[in-house]
Gaussian input, Z-matrix of N, CA and C with variables (Angstrom, degrees):
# hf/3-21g

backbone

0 1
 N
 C     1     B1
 C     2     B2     1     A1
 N     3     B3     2     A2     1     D1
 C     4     B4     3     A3     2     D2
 C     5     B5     4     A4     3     D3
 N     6     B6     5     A5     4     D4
 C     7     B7     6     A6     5     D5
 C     8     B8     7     A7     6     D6
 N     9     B9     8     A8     7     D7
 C    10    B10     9     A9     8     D8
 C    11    B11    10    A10     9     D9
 N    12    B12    11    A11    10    D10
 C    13    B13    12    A12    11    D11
 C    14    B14    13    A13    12    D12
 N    15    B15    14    A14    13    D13
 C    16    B16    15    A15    14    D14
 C    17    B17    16    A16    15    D15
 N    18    B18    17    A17    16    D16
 C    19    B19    18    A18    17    D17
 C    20    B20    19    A19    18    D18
 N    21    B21    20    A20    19    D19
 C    22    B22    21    A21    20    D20
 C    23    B23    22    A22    21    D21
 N    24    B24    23    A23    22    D22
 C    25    B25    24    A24    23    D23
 C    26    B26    25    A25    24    D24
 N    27    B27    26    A26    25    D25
 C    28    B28    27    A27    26    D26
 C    29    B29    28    A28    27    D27
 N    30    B30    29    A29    28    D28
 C    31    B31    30    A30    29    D29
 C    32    B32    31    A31    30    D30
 N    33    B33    32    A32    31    D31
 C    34    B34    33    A33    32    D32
 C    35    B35    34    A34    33    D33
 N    36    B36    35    A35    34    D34
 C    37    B37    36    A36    35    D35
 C    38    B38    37    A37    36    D36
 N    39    B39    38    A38    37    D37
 C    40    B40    39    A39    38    D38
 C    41    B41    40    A40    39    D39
 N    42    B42    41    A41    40    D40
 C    43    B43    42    A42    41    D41
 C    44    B44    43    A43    42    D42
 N    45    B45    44    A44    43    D43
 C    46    B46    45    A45    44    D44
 C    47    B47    46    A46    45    D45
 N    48    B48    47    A47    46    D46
 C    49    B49    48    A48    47    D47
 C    50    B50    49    A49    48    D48
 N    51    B51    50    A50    49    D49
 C    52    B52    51    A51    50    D50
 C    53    B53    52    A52    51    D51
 N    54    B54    53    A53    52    D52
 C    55    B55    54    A54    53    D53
 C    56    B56    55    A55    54    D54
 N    57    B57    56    A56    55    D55
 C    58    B58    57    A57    56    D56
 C    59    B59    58    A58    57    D57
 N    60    B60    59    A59    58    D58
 C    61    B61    60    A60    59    D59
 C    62    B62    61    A61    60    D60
 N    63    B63    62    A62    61    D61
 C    64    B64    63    A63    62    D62
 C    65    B65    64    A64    63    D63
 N    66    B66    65    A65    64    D64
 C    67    B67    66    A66    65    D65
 C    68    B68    67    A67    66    D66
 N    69    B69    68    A68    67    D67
 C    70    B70    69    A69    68    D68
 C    71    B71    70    A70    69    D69
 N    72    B72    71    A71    70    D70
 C    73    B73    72    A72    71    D71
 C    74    B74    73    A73    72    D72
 N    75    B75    74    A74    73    D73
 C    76    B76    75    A75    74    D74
 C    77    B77    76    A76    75    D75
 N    78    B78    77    A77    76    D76
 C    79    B79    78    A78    77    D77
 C    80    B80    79    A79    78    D78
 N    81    B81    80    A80    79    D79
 C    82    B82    81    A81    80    D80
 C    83    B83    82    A82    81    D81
 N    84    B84    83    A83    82    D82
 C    85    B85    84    A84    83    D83
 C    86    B86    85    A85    84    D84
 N    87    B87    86    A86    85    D85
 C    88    B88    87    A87    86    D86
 C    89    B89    88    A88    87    D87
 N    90    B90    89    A89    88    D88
 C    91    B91    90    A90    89    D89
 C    92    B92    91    A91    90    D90
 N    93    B93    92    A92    91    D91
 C    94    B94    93    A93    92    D92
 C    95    B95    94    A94    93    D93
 N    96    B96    95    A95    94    D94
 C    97    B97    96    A96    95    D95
 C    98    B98    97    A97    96    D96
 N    99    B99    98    A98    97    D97
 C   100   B100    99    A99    98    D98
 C   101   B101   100   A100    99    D99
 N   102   B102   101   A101   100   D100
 C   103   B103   102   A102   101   D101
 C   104   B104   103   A103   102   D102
 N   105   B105   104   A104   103   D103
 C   106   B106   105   A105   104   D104
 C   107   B107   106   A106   105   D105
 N   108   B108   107   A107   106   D106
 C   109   B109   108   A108   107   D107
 C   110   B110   109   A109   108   D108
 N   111   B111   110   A110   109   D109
 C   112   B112   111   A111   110   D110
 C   113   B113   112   A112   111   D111
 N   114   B114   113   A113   112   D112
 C   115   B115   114   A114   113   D113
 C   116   B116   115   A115   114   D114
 N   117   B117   116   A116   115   D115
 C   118   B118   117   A117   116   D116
 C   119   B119   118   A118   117   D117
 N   120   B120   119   A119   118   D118
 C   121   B121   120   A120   119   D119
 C   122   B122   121   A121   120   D120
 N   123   B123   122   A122   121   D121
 C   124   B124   123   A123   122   D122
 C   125   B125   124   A124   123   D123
 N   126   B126   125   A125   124   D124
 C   127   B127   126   A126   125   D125
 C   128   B128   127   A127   126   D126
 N   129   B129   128   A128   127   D127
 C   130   B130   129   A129   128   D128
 C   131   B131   130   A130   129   D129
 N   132   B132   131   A131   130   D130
 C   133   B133   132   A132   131   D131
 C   134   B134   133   A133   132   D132
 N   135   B135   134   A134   133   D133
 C   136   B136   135   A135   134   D134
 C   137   B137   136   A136   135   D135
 N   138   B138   137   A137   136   D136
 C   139   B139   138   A138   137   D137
 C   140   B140   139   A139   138   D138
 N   141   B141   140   A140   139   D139
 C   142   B142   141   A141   140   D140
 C   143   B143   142   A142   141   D141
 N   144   B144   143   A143   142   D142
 C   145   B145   144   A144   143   D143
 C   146   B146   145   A145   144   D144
 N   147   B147   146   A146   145   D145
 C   148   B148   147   A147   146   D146
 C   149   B149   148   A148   147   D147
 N   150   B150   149   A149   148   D148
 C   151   B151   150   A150   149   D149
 C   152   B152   151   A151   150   D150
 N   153   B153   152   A152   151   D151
 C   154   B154   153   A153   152   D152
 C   155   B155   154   A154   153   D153
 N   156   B156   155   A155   154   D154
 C   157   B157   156   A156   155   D155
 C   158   B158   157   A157   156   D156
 N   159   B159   158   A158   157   D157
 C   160   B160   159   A159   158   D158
 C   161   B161   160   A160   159   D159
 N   162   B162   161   A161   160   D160
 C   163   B163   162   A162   161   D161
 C   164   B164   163   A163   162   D162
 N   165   B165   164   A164   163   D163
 C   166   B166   165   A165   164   D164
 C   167   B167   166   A166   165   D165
 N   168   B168   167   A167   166   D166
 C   169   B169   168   A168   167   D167
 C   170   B170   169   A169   168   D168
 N   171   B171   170   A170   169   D169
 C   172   B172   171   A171   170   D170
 C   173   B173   172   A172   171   D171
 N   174   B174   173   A173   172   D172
 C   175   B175   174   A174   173   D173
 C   176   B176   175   A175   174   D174
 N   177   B177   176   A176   175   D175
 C   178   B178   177   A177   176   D176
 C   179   B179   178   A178   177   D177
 N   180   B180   179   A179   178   D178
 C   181   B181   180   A180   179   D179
 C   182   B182   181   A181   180   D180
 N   183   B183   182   A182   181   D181
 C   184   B184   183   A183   182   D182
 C   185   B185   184   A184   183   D183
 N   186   B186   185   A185   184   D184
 C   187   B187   186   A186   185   D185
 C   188   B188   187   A187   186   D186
 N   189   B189   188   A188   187   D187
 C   190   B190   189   A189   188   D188
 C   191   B191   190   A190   189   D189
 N   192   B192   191   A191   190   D190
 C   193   B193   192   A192   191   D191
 C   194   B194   193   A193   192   D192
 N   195   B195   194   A194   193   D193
 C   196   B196   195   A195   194   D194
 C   197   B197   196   A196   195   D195
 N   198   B198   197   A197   196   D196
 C   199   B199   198   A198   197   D197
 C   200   B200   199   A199   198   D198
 N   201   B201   200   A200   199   D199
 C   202   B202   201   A201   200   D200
 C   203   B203   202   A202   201   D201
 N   204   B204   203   A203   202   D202
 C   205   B205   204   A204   203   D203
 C   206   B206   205   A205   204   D204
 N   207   B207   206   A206   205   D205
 C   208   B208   207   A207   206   D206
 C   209   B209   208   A208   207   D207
 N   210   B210   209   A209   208   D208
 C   211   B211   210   A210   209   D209
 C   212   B212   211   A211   210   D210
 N   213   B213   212   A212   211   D211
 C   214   B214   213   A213   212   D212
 C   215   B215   214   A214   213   D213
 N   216   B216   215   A215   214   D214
 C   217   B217   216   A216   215   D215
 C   218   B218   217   A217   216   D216
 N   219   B219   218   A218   217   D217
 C   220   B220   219   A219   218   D218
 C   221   B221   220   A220   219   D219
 N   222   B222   221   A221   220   D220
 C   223   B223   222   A222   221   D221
 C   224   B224   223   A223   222   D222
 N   225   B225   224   A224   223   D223
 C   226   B226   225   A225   224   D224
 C   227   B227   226   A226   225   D225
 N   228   B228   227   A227   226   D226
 C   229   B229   228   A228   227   D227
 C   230   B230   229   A229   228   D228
 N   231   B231   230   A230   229   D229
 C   232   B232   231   A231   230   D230
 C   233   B233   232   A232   231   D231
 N   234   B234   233   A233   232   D232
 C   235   B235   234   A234   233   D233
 C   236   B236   235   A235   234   D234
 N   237   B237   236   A236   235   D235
 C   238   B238   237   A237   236   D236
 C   239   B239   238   A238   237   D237
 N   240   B240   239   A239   238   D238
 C   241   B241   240   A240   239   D239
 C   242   B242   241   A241   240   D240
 N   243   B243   242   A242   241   D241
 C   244   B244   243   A243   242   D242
 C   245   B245   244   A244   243   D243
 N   246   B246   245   A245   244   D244
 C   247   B247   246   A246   245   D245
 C   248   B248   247   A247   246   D246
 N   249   B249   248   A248   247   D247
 C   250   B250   249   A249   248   D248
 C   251   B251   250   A250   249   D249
 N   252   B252   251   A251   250   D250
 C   253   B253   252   A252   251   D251
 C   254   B254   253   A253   252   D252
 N   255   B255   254   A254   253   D253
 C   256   B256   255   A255   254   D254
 C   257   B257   256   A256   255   D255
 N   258   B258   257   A257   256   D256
 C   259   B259   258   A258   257   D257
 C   260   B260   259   A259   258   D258
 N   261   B261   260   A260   259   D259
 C   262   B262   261   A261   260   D260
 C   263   B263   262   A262   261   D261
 N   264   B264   263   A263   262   D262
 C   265   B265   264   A264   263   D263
 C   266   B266   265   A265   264   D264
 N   267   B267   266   A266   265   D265
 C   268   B268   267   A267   266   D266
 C   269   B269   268   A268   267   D267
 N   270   B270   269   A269   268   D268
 C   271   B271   270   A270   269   D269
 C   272   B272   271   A271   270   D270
 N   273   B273   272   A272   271   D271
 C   274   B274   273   A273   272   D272
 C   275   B275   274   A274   273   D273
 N   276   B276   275   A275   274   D274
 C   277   B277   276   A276   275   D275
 C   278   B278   277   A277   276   D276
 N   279   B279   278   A278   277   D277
 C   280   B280   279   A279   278   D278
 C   281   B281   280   A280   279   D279
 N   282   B282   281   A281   280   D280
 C   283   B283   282   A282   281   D281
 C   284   B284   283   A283   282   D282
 N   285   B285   284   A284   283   D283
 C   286   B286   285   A285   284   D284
 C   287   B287   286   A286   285   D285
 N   288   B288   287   A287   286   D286
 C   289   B289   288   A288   287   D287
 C   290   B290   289   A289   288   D288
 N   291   B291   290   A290   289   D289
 C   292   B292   291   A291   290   D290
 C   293   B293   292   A292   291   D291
 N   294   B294   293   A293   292   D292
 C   295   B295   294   A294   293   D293
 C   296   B296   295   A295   294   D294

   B1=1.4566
   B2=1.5294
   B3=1.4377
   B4=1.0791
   B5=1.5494
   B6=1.5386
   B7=1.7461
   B8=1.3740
   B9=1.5959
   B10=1.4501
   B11=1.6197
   B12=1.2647
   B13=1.3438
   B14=1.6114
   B15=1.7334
   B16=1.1351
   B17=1.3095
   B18=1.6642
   B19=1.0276
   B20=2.0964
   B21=1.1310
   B22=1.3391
   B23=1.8212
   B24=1.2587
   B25=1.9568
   B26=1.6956
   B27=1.0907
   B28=1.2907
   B29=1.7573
   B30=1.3342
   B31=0.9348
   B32=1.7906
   B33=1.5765
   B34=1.4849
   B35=2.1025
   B36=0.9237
   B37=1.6950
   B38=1.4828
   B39=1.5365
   B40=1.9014
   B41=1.1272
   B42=1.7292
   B43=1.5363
   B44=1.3145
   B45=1.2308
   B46=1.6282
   B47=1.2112
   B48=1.5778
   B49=1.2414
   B50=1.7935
   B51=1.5139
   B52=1.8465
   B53=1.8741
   B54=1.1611
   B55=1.3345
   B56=1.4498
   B57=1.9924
   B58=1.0047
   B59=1.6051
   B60=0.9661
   B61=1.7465
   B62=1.3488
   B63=1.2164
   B64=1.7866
   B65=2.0413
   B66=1.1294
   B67=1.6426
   B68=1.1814
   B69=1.5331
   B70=1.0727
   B71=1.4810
   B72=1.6301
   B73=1.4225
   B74=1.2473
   B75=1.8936
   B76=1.1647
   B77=1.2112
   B78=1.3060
   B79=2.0044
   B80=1.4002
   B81=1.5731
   B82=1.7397
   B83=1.1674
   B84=1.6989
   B85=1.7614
   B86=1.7098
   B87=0.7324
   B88=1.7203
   B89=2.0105
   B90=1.6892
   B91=1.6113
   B92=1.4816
   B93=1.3901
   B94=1.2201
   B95=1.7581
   B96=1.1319
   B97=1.7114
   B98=2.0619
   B99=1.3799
   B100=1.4572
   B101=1.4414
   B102=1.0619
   B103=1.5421
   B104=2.1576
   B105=1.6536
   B106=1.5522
   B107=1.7559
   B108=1.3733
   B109=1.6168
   B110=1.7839
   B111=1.5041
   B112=1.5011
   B113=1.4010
   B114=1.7940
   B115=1.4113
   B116=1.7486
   B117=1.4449
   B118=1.7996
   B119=1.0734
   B120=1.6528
   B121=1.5620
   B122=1.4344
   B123=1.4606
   B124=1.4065
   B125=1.6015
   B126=1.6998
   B127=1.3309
   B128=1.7646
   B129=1.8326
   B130=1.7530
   B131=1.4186
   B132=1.6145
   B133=1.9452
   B134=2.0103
   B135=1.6010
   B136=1.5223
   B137=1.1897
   B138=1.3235
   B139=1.8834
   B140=1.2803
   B141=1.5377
   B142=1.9738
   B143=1.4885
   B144=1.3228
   B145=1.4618
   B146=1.6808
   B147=1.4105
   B148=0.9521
   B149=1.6787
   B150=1.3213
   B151=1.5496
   B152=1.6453
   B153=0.9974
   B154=1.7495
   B155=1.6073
   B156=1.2925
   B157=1.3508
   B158=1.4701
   B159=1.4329
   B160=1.4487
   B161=1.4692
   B162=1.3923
   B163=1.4815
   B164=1.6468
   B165=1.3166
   B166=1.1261
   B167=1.5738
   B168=1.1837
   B169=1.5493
   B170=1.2317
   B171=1.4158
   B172=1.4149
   B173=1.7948
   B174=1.6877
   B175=1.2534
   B176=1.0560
   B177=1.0254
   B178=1.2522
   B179=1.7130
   B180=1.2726
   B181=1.8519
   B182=1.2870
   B183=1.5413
   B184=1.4058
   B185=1.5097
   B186=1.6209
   B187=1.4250
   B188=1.5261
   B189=1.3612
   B190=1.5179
   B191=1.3995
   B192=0.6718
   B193=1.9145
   B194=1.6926
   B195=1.1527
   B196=1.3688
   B197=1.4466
   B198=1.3874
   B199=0.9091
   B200=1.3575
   B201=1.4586
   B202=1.5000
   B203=1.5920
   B204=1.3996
   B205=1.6689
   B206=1.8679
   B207=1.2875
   B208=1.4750
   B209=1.6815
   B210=1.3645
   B211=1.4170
   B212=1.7220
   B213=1.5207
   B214=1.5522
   B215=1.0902
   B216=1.6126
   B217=1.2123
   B218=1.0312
   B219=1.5427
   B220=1.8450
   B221=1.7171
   B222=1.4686
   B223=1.5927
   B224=1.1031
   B225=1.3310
   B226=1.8043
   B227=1.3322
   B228=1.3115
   B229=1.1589
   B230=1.5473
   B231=1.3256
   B232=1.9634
   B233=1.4739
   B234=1.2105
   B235=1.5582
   B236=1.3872
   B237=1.5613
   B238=1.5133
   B239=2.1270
   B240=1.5881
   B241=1.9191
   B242=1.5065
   B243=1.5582
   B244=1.6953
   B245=2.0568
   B246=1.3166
   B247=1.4220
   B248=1.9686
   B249=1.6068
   B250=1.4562
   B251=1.3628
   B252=1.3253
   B253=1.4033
   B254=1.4994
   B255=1.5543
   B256=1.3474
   B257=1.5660
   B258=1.1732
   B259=1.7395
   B260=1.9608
   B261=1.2398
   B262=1.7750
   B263=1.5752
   B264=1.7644
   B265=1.3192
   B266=1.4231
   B267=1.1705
   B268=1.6132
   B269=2.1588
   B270=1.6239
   B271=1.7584
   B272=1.2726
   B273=1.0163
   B274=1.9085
   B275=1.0337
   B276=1.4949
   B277=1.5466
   B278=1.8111
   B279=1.7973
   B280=1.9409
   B281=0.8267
   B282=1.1264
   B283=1.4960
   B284=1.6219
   B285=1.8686
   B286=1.3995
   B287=1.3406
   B288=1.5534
   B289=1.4501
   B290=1.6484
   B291=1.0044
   B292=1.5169
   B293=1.6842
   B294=1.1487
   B295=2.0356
   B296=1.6531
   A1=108.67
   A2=121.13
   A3=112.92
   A4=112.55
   A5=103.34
   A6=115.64
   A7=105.45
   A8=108.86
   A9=115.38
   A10=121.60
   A11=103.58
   A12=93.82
   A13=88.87
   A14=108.07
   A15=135.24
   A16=119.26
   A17=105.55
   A18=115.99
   A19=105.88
   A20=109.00
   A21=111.83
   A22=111.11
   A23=102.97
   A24=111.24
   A25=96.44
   A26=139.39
   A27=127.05
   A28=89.71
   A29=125.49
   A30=114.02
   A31=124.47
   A32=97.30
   A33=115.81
   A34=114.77
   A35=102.84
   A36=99.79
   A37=122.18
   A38=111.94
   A39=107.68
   A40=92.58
   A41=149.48
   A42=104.14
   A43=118.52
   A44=132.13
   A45=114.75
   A46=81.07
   A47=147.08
   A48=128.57
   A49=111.26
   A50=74.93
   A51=93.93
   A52=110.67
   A53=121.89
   A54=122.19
   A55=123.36
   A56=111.12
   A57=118.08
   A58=131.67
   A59=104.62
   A60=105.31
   A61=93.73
   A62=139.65
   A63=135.14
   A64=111.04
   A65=96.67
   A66=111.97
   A67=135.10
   A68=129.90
   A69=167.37
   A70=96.64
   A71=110.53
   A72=97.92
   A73=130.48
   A74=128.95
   A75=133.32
   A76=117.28
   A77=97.77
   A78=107.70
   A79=118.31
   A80=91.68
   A81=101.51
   A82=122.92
   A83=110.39
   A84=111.69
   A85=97.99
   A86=116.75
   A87=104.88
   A88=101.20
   A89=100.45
   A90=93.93
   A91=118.42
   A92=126.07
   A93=132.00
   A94=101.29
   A95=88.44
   A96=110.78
   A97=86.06
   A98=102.04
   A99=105.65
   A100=94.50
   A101=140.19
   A102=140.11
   A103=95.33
   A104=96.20
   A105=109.33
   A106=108.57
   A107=104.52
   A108=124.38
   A109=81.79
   A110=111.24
   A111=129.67
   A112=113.84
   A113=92.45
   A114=108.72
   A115=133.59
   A116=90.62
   A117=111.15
   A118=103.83
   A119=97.64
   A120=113.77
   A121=132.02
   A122=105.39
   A123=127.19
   A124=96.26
   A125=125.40
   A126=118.90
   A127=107.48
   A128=91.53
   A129=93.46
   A130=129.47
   A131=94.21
   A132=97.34
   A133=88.20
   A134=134.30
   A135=97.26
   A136=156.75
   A137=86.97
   A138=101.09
   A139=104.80
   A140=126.91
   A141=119.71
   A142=97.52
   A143=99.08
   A144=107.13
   A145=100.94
   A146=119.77
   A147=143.65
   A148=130.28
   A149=155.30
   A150=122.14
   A151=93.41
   A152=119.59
   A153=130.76
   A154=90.96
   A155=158.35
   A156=150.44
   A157=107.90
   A158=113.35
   A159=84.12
   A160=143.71
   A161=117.79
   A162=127.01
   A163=107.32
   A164=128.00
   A165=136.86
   A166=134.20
   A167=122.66
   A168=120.04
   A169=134.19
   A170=101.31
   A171=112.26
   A172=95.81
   A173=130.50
   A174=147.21
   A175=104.91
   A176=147.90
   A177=126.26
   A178=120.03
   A179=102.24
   A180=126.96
   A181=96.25
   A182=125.03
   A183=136.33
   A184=109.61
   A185=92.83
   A186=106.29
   A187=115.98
   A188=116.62
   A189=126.46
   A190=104.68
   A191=152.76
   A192=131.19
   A193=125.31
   A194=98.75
   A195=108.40
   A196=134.91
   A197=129.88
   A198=124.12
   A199=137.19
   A200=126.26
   A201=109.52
   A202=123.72
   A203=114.03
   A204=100.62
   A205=104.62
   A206=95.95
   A207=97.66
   A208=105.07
   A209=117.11
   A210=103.44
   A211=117.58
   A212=107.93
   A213=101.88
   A214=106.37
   A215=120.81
   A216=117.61
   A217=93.85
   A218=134.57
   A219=128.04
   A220=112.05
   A221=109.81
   A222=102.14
   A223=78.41
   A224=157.20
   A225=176.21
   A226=90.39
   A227=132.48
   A228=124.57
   A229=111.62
   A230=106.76
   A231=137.96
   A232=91.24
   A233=107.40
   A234=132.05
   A235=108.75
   A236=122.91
   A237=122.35
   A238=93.43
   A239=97.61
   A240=84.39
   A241=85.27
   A242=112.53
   A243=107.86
   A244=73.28
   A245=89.76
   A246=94.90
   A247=91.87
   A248=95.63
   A249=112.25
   A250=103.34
   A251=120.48
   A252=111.64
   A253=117.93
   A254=113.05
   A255=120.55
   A256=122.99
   A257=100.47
   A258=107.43
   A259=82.95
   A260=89.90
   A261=102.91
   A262=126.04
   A263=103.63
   A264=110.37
   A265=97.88
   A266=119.12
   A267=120.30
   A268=79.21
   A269=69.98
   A270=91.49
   A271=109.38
   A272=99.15
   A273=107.56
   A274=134.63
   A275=138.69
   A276=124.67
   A277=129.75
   A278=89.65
   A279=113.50
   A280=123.30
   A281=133.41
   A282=131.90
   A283=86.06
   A284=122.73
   A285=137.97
   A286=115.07
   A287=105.95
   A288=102.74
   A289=128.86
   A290=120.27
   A291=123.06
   A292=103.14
   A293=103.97
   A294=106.34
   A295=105.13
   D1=139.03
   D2=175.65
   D3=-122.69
   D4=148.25
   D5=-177.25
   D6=-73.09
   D7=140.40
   D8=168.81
   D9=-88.51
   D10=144.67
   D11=171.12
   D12=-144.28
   D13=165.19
   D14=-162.62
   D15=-135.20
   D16=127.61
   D17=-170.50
   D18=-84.62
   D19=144.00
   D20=-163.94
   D21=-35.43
   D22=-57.98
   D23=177.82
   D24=-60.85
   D25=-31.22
   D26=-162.36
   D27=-83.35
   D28=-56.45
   D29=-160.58
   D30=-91.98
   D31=0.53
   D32=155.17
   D33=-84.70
   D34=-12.23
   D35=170.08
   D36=-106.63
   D37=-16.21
   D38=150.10
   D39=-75.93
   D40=-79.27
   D41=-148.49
   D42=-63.90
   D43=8.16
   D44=-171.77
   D45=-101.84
   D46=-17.64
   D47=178.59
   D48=-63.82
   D49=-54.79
   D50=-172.12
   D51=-50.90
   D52=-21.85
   D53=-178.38
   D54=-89.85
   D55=-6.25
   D56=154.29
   D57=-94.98
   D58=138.99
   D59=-167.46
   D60=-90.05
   D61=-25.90
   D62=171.04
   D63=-73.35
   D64=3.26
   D65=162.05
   D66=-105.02
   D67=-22.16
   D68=178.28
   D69=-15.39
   D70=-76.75
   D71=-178.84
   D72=-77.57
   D73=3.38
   D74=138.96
   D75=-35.36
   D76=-62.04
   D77=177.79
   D78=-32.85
   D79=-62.55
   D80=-176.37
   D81=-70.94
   D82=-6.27
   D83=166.14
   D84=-96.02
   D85=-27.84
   D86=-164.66
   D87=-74.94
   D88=-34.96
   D89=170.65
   D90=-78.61
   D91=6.40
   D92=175.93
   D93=-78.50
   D94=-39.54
   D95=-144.19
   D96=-71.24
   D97=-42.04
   D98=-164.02
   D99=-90.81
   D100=6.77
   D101=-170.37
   D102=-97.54
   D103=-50.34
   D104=179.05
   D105=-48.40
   D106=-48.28
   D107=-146.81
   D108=-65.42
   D109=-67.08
   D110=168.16
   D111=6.17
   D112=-85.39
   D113=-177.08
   D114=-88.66
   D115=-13.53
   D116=167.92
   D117=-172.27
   D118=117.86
   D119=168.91
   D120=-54.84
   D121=-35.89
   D122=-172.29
   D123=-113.59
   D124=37.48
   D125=142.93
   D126=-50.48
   D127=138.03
   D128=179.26
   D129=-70.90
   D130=-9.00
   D131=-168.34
   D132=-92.70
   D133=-25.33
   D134=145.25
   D135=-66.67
   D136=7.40
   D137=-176.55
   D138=38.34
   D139=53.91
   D140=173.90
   D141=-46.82
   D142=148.58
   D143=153.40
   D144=-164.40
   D145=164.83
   D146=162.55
   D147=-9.04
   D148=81.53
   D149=-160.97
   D150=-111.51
   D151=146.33
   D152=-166.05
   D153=-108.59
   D154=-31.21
   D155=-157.75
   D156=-100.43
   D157=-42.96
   D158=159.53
   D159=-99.92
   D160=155.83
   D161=-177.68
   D162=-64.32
   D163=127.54
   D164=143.88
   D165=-32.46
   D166=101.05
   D167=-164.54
   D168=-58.47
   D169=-39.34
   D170=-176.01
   D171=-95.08
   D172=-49.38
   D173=-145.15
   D174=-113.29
   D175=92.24
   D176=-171.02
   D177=-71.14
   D178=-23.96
   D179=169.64
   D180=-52.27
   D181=-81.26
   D182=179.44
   D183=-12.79
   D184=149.27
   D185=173.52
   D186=-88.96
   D187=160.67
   D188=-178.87
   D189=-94.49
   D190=154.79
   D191=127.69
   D192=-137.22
   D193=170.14
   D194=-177.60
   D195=-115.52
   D196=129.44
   D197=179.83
   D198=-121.56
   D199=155.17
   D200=-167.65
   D201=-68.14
   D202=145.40
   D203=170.57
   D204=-109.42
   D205=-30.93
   D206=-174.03
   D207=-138.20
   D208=166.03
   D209=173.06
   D210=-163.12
   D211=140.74
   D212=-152.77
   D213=65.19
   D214=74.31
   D215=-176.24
   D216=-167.32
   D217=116.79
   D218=170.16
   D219=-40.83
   D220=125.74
   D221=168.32
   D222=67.21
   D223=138.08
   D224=-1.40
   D225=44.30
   D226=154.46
   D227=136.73
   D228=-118.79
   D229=147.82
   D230=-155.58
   D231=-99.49
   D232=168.10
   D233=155.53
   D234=-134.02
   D235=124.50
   D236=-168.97
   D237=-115.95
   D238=121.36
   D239=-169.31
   D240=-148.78
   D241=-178.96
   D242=-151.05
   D243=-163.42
   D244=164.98
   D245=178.17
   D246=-99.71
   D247=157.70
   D248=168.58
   D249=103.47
   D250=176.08
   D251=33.22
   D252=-102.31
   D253=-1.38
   D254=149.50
   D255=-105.82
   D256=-172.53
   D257=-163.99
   D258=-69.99
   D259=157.97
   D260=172.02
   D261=53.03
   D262=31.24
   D263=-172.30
   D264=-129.11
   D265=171.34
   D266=172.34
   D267=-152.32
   D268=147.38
   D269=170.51
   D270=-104.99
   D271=140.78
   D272=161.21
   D273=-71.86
   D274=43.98
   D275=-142.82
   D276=-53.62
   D277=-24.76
   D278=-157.10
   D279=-176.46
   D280=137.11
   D281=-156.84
   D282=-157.85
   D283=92.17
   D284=174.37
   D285=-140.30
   D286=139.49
   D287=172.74
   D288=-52.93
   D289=153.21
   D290=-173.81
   D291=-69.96
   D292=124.03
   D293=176.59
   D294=-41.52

């Protein structure tokens, strides 16, 4: 299992989620979504894959990736997270709707 940690915008846009009650079930998909990432990265209902735009925080080599929060859904919203910055951690980089 791995510990989350949060990058400042990732973890400043769940509480502004969490403080709206017209988000609620965003909430309860986005803690699904980070519950999966947790215990398997490459759970199949996130479909991980690859994201090329963002920079790596700690690595700059390292990969980014992204994962699903919602799907078939106008605007989806993603989770973009990277392993580290120690062993058995994953970062949070973003948590934004899909353009």
């Amino acid at each position: 299992m791995f510990e989350l940690v949060f990058a400042r915008d990732a973890g400043d846009e769940l509480e502004r989620l969490e403080r709206s009650p017209r988000h609620a079930g965003l909430v309860k998909q986005i803690k699904k979504t980070l519950g999966f990432l947790q215990t398997n990265p490459r759970h199949p209902s996130l479909q991980t894959h690859v994201f090329h735009s963002l920079q790596h925080p700690y690595q700059p080599r390292e990969k980014v990736f992204e994962a699903y929060v919602q799907q078939h859904t106008p605007s989806a919203y993603r989770v973009f997270w990277c392993y580290g910055p120690q062993k058995g951690q994953i970062t949070v980089i973003a948590m934004t709707p899909h353009p």
